[in-house]
Backbone as CSV, one residue per row, in Angstrom:
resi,resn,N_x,N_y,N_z,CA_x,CA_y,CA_z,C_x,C_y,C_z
1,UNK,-42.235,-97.518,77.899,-43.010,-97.758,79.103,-42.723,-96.632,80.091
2,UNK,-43.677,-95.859,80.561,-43.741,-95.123,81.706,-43.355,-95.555,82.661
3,UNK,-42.959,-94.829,83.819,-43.186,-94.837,85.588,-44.439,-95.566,86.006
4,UNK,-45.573,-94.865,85.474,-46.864,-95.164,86.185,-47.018,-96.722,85.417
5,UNK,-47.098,-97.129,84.208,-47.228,-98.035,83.924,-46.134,-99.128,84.678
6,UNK,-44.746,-98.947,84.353,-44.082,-100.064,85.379,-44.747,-100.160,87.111
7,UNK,-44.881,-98.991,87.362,-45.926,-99.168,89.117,-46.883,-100.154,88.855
8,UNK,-47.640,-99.986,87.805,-48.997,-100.696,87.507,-48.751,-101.971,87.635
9,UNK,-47.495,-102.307,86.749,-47.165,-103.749,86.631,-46.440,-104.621,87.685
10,UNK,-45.742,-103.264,88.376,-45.401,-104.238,89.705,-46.415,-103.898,90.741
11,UNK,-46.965,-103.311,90.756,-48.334,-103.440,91.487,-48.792,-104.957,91.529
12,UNK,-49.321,-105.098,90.132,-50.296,-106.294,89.666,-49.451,-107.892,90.072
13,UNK,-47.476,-107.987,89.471,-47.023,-109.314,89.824,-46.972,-109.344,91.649
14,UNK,-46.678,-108.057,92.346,-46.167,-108.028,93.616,-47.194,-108.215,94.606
15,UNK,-48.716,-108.121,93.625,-50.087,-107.907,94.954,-49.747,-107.091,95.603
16,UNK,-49.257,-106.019,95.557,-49.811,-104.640,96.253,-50.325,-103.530,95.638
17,UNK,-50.225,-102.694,96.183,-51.464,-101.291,95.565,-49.924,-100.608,94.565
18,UNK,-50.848,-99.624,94.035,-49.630,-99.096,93.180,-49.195,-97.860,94.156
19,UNK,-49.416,-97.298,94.843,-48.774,-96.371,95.655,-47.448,-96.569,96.299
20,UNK,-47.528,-97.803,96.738,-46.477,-98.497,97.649,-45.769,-98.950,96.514
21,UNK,-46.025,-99.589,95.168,-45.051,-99.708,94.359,-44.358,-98.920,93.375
22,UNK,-44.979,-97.606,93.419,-44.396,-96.562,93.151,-43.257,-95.902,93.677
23,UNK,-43.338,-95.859,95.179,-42.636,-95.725,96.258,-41.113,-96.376,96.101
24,UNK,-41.680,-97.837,96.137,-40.150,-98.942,95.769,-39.256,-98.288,94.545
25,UNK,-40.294,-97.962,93.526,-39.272,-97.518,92.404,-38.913,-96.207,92.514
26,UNK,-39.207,-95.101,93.403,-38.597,-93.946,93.655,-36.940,-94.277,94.094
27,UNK,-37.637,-95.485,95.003,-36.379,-95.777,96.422,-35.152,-96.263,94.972
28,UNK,-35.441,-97.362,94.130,-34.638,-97.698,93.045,-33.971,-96.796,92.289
29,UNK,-34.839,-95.756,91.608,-34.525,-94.294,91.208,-33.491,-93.321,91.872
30,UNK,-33.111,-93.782,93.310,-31.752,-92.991,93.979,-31.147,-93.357,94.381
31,UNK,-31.244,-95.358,94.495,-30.318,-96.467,94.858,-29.099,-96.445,94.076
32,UNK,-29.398,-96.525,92.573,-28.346,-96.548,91.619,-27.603,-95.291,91.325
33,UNK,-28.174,-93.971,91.409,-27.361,-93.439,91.129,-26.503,-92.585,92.676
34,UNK,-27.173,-92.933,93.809,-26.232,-92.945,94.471,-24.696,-94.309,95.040
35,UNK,-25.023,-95.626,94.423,-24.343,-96.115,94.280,-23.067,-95.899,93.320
36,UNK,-23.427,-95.387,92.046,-22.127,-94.802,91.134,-21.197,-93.786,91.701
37,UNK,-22.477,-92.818,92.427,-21.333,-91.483,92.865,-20.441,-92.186,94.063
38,UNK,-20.972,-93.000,94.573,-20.024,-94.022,95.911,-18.745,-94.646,95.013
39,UNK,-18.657,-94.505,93.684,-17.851,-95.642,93.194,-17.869,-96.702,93.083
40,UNK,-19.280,-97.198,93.430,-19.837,-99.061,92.898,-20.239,-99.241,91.934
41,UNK,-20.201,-100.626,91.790,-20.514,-100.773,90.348,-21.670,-101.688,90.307
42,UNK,-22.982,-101.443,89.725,-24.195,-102.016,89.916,-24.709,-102.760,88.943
43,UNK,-25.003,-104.067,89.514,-24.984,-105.289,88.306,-26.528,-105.830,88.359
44,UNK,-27.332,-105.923,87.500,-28.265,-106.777,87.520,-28.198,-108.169,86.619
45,UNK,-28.371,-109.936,87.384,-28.710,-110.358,86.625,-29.877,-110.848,85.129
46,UNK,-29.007,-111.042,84.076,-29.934,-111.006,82.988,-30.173,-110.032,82.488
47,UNK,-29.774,-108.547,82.862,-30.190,-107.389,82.228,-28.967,-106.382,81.737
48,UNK,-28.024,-106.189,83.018,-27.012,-105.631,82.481,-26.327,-104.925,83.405
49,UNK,-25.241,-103.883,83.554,-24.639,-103.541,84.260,-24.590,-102.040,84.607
50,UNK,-24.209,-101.234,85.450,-23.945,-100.003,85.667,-22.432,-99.294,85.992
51,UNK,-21.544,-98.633,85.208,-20.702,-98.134,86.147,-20.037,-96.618,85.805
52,UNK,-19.700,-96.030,87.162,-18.916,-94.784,86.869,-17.538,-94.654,86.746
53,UNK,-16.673,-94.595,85.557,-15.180,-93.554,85.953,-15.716,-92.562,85.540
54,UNK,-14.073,-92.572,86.553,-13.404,-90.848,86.503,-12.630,-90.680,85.289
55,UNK,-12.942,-89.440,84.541,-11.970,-89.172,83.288,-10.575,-88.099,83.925
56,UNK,-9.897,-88.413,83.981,-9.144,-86.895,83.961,-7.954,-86.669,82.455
57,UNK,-8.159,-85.125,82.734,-7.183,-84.899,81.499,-6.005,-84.493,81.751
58,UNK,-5.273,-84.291,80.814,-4.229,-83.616,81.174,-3.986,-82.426,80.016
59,UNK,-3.065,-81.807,80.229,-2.555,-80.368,79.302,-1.445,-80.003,79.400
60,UNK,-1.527,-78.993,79.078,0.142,-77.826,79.066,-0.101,-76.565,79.428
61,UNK,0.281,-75.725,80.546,0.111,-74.412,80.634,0.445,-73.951,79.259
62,UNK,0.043,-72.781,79.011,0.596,-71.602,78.163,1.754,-70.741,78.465
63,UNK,2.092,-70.864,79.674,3.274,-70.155,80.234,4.421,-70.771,79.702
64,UNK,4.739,-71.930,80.441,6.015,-72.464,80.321,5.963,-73.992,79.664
65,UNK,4.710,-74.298,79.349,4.166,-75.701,78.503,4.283,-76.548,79.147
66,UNK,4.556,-76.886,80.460,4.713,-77.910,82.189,3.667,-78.621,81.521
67,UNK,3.495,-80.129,81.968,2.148,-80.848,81.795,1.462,-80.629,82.950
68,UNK,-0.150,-80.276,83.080,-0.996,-80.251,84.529,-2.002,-81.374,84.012
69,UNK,-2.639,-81.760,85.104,-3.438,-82.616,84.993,-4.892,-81.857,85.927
70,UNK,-6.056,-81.782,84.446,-6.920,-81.218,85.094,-8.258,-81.875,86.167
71,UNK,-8.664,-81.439,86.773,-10.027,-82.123,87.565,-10.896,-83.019,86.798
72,UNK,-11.162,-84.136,86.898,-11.832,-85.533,86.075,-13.370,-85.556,86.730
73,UNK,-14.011,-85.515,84.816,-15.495,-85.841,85.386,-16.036,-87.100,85.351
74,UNK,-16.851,-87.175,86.121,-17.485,-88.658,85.584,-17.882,-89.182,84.824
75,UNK,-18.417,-90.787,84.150,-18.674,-90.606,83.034,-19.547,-91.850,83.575
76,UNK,-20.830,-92.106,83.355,-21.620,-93.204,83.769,-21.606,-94.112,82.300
77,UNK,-21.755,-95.615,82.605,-21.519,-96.653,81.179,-22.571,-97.227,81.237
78,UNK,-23.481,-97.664,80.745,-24.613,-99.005,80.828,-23.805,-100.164,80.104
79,UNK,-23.523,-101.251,80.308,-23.310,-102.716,79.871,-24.423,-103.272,79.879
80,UNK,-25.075,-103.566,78.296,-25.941,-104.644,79.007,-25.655,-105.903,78.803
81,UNK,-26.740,-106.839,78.955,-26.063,-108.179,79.619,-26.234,-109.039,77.828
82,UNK,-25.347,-109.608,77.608,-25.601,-110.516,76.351,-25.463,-112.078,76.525
């Protein structure tokens, strides 16, 4: 299923035009993933879940073999709901 088609369809259950429900799902489209980079964790019932860690690693210089611990990326998960 497309963008334009989900607009269509919440167009049609919501009674409004599809412009304005296009709109809503833009606004949805930067809700969630600015909620992960915040560190929340975003749950829908019946469907499933959203969340971000942080990975970090660790190592050994080559110099003197010290353990460092390097800069951790994120890693986004989908759960869905069973």
């Amino acid at each position: 299923m497309t963008k334009k088609e989900i607009a269509k369809y919440v167009a049609s259950c919501a009674g409004v035009n599809k412009a304005k429900a296009e709109r809503c799902i833009n606004c949805y489209h930067k809700a969630i993933p600015g909620a992960l980079k915040r560190g929340e964790r975003v749950i829908f019932r019946d469907f499933g879940s959203f969340s971000a860690t942080k990975k970090s690693k660790s190592g050994k210089t080559s110099e003197n073999r010290s353990a460092i611990e390097y800069c951790g990326e994120k890693s986004y998960k989908v759960y869905p709901e069973q």
